[in-house]
FITI-702525 format. One line per field, with one value per atom (N, C-alpha, C): atom name; residue in one letter; residue number from 1; x negated, y, z. Coordinates in nm, 2 decimals, padded with zeros to 4 digits. Example, Ala and Ser with C-alpha at 12.3 -4.5 7.8 and 13.67 -1.06 7.14 Angstrom:
<romis>
atomo <- N, CA, C, N, CA, C
residuo <- a, a, a, s, s, s
num <- 1, 1, 1, 2, 2, 2
X <- -01.32, -01.23, -01.32, -01.28, -01.37, -01.29
Y <- -00.57, -00.45, -00.33, -00.22, -00.11, 00.00
Z <- 00.78, 00.78, 00.78, 00.71, 00.71, 00.79
</romis>
This chain:
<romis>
atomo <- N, CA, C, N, CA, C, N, CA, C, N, CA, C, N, CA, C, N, CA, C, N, CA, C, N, CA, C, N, CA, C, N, CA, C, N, CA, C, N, CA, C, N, CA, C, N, CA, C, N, CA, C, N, CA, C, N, CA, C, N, CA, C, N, CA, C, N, CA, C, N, CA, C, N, CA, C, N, CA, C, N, CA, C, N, CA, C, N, CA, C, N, CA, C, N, CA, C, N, CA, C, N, CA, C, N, CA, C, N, CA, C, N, CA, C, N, CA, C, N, CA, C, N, CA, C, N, CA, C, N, CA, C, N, CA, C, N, CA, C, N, CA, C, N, CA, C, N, CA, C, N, CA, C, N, CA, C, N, CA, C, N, CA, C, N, CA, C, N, CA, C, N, CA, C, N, CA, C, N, CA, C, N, CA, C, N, CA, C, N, CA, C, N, CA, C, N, CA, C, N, CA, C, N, CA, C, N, CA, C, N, CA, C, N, CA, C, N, CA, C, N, CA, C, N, CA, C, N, CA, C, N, CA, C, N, CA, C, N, CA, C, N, CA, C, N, CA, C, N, CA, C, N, CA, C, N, CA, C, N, CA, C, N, CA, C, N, CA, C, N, CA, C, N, CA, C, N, CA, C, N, CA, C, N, CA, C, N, CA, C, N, CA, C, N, CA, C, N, CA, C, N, CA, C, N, CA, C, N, CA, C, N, CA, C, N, CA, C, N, CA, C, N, CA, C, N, CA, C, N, CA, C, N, CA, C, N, CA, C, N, CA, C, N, CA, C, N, CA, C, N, CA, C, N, CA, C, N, CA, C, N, CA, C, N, CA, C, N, CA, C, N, CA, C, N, CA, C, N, CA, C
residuo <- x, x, x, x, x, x, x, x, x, x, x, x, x, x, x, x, x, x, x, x, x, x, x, x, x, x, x, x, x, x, x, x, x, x, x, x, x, x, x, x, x, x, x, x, x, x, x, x, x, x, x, x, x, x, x, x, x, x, x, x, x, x, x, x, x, x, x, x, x, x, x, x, x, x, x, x, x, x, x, x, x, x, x, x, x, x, x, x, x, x, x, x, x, x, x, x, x, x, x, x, x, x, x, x, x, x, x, x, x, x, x, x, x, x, x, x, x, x, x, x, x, x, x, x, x, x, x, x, x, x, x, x, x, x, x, x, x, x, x, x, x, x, x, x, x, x, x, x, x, x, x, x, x, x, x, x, x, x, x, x, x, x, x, x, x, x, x, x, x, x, x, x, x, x, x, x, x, x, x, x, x, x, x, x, x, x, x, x, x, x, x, x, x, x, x, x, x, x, x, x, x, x, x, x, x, x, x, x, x, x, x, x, x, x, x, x, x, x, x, x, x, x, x, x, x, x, x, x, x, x, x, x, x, x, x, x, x, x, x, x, x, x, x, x, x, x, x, x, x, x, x, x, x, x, x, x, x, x, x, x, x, x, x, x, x, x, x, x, x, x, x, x, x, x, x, x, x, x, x, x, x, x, x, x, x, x, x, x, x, x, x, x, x, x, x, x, x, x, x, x, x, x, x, x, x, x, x, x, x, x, x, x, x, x, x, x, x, x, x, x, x, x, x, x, x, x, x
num <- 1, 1, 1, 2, 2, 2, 3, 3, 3, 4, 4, 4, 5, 5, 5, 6, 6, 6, 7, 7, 7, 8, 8, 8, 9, 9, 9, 10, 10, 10, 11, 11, 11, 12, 12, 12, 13, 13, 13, 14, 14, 14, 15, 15, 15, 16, 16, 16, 17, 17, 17, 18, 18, 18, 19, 19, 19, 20, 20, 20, 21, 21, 21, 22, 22, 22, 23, 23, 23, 24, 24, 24, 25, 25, 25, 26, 26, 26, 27, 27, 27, 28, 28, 28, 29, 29, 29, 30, 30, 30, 31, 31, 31, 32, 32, 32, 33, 33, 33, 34, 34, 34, 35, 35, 35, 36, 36, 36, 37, 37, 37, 38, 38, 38, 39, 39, 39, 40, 40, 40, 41, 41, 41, 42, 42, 42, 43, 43, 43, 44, 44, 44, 45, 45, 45, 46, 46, 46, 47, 47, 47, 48, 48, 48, 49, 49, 49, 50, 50, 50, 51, 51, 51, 52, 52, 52, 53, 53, 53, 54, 54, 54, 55, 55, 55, 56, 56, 56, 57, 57, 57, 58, 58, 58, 59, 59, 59, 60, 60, 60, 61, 61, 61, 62, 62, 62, 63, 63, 63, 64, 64, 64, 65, 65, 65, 66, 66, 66, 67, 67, 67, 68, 68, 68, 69, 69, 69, 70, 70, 70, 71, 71, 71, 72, 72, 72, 73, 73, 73, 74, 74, 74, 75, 75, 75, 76, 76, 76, 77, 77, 77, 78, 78, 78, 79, 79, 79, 80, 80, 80, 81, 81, 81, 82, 82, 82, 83, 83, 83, 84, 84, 84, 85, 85, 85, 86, 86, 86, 87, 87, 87, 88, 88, 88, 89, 89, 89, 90, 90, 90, 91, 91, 91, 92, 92, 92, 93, 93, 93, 94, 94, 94, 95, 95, 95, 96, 96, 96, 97, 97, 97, 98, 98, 98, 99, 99, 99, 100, 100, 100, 101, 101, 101, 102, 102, 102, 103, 103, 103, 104, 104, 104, 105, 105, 105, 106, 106, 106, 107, 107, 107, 108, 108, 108, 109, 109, 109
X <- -03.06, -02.97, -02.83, -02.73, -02.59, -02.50, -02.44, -02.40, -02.24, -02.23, -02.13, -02.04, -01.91, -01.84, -01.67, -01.70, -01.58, -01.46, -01.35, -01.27, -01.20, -01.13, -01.08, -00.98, -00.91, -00.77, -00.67, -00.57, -00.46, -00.34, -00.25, -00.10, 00.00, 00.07, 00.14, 00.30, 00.37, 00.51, 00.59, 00.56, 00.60, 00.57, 00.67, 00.64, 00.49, 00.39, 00.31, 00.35, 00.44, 00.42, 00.49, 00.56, 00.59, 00.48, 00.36, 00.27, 00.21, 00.13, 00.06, 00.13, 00.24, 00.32, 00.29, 00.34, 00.32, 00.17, 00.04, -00.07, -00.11, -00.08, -00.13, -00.04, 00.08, 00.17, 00.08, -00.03, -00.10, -00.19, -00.23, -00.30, -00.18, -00.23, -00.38, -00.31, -00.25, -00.20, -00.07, -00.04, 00.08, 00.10, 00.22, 00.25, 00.18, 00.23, 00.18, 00.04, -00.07, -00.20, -00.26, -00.20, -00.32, -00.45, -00.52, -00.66, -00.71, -00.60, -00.69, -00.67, -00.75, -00.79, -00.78, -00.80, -00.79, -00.78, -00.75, -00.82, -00.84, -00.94, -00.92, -00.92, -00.89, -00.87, -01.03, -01.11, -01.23, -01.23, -01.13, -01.12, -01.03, -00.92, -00.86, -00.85, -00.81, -00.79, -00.69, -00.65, -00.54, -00.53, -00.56, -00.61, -00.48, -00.41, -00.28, -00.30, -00.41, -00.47, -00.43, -00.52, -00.54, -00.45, -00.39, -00.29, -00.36, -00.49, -00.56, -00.58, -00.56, -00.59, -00.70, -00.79, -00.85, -00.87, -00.89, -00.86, -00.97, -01.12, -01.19, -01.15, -01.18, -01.19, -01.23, -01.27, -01.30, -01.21, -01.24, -01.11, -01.20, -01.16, -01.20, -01.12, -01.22, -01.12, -01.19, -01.09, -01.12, -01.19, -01.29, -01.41, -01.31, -01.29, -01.27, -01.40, -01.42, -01.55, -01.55, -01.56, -01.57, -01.60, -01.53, -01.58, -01.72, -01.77, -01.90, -02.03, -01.97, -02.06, -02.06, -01.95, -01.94, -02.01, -02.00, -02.06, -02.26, -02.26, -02.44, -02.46, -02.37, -02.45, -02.46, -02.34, -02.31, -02.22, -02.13, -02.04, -01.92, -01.78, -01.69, -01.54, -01.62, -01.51, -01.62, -01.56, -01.63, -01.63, -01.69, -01.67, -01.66, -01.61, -01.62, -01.56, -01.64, -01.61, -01.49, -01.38, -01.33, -01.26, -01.32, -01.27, -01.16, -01.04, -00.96, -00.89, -00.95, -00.87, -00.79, -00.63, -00.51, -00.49, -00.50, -00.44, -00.32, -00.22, -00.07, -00.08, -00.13, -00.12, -00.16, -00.27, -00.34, -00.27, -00.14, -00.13, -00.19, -00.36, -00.47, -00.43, -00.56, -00.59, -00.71, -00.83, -00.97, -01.03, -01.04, -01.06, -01.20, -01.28, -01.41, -01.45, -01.53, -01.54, -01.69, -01.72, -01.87, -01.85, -01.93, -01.96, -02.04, -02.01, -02.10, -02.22, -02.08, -02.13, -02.25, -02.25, -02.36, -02.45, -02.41, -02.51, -02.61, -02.60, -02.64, -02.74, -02.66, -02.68, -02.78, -02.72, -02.81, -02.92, -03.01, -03.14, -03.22, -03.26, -03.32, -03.45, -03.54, -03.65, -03.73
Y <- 01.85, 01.76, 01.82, 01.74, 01.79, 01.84, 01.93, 01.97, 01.82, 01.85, 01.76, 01.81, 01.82, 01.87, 01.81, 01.80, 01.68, 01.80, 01.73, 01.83, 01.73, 01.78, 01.69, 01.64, 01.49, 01.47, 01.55, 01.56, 01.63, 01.52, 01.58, 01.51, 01.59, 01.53, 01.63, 01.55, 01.69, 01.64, 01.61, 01.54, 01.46, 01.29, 01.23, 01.09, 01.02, 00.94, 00.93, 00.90, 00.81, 00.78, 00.92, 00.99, 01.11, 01.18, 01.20, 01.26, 01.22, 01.08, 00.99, 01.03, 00.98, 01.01, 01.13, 01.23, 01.42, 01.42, 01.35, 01.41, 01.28, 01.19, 01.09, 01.19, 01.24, 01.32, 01.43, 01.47, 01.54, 01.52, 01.41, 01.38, 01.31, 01.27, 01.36, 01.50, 01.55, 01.67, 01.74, 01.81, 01.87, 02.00, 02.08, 02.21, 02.26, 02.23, 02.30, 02.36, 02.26, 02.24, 02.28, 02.39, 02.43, 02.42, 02.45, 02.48, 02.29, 02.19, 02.04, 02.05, 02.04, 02.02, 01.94, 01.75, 01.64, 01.54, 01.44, 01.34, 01.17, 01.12, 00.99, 00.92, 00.78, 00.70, 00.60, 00.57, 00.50, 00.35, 00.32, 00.20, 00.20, 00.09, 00.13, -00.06, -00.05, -00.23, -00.14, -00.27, -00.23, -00.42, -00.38, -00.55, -00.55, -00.70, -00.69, -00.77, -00.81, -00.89, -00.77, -00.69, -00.56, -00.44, -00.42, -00.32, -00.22, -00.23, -00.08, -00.03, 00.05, 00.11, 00.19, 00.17, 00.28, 00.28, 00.42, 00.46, 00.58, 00.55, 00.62, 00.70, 00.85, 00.93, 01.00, 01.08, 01.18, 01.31, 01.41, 01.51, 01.61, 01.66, 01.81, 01.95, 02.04, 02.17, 02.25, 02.35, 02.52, 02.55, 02.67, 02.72, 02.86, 02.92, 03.06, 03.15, 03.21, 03.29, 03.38, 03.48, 03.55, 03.51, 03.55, 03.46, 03.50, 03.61, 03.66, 03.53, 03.52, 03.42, 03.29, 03.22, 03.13, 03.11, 03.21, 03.20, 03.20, 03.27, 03.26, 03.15, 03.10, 02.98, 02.84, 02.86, 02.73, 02.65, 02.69, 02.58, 02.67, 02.59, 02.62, 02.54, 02.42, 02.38, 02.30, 02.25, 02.13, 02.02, 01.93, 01.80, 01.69, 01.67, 01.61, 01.49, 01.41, 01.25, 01.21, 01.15, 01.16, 00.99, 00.97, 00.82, 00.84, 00.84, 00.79, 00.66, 00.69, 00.52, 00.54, 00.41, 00.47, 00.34, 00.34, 00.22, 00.24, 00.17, 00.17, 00.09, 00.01, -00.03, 00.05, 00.13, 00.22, 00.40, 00.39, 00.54, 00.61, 00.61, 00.67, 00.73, 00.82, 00.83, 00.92, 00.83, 00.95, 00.96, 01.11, 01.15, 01.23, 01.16, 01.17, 01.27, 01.35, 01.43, 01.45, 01.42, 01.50, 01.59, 01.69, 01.83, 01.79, 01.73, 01.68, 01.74, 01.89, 01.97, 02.07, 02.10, 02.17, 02.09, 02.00, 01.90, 01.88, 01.86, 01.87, 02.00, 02.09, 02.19, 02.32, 02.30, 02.37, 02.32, 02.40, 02.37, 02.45, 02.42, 02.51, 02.46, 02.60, 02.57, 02.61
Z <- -00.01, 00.05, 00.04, -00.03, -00.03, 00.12, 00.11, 00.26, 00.27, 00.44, 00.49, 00.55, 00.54, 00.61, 00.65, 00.77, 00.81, 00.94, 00.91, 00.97, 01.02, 01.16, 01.21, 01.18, 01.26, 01.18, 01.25, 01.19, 01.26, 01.21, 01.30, 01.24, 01.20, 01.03, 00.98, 01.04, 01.04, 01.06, 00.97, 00.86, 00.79, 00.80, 00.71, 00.72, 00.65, 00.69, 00.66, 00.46, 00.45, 00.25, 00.24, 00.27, 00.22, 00.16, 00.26, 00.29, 00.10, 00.15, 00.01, -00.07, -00.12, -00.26, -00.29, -00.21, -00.27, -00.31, -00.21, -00.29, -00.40, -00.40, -00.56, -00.66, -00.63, -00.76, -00.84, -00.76, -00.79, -00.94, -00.95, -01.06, -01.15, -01.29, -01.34, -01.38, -01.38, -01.37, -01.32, -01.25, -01.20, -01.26, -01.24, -01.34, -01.21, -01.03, -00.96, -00.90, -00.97, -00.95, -01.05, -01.13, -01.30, -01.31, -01.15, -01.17, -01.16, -01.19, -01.19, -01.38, -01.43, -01.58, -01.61, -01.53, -01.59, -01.45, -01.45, -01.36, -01.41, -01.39, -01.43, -01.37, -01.32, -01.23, -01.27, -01.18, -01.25, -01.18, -01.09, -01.01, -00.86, -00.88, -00.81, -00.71, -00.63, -00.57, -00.43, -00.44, -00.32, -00.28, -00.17, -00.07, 00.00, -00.05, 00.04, 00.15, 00.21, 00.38, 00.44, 00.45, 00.48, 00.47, 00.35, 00.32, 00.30, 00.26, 00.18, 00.06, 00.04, -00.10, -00.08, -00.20, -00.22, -00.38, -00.39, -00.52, -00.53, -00.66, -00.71, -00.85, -00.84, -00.96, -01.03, -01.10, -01.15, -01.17, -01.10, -01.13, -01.22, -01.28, -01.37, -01.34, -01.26, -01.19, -01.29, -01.30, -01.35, -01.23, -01.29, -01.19, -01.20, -01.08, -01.06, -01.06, -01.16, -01.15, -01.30, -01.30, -01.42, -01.55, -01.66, -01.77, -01.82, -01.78, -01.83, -01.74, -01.59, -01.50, -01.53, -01.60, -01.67, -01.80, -01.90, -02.03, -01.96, -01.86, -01.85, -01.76, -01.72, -01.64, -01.70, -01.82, -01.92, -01.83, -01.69, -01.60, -01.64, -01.73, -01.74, -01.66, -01.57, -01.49, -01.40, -01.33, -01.23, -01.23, -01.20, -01.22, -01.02, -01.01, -00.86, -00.86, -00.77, -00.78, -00.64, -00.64, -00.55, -00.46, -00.38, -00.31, -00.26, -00.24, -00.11, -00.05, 00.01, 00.13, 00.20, 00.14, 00.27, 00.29, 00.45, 00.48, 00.58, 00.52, 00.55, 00.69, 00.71, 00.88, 00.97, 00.98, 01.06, 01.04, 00.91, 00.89, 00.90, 00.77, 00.80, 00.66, 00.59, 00.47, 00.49, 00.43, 00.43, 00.29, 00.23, 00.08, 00.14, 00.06, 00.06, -00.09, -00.14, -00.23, -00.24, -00.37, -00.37, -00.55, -00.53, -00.63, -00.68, -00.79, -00.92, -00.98, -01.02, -01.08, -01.03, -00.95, -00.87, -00.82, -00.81, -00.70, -00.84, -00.98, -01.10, -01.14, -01.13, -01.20, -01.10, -00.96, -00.85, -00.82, -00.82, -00.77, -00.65, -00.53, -00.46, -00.50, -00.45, -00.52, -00.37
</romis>
């Protein structure tokens, strides 16, 4: 069973689109974010009743891990699937994530 882990909301002292803009700037690549390798956008809708967006991806991270641990396990980056939903009337935003690549590749036995 994949683990869950939810953290509370907090409020930043910034303005909420300030906030959005700086993290969408992020993909599909930033000079400041080296360890994101790619991102794709796989579906995006933005409901103007509502005023939500949500936006599905695929990001591709560099794995920090020795290159000897990498060459024996055959995982040279990650793969993680990523939702987020912002809706501008409620000044929310929830980025949901799941680990592809392990969820794949790990096995308990």
């Amino acid at each position: 069973m994949p683990s869950s882990h939810t953290f509370p909301p907090f409020i930043i002292p910034h303005p909420f689109e300030l906030y959005v803009d700086v993290y969408l700037s992020r993909f599909p690549k930033h000079e400041k974010f080296p360890y994101i390798l790619d991102s794709e956008v796989t579906e995006e809708t933005h409901d103007k009743d509502t005023n939500i967006r949500k936006i599905k991806r695929t990001i591709k991270l560099d794995l920090e891990a020795p290159s000897w641990l990498k060459t024996l396990s055959g995982m040279y980056f990650a793969v993680f699937f990523e939702e987020t939903t912002i809706d501008y009337n409620n000044r929310t935003m929830v980025i949901t994530t799941v680990n592809d690549t392990f969820s794949s590749k790990v096995r308990m036995i």
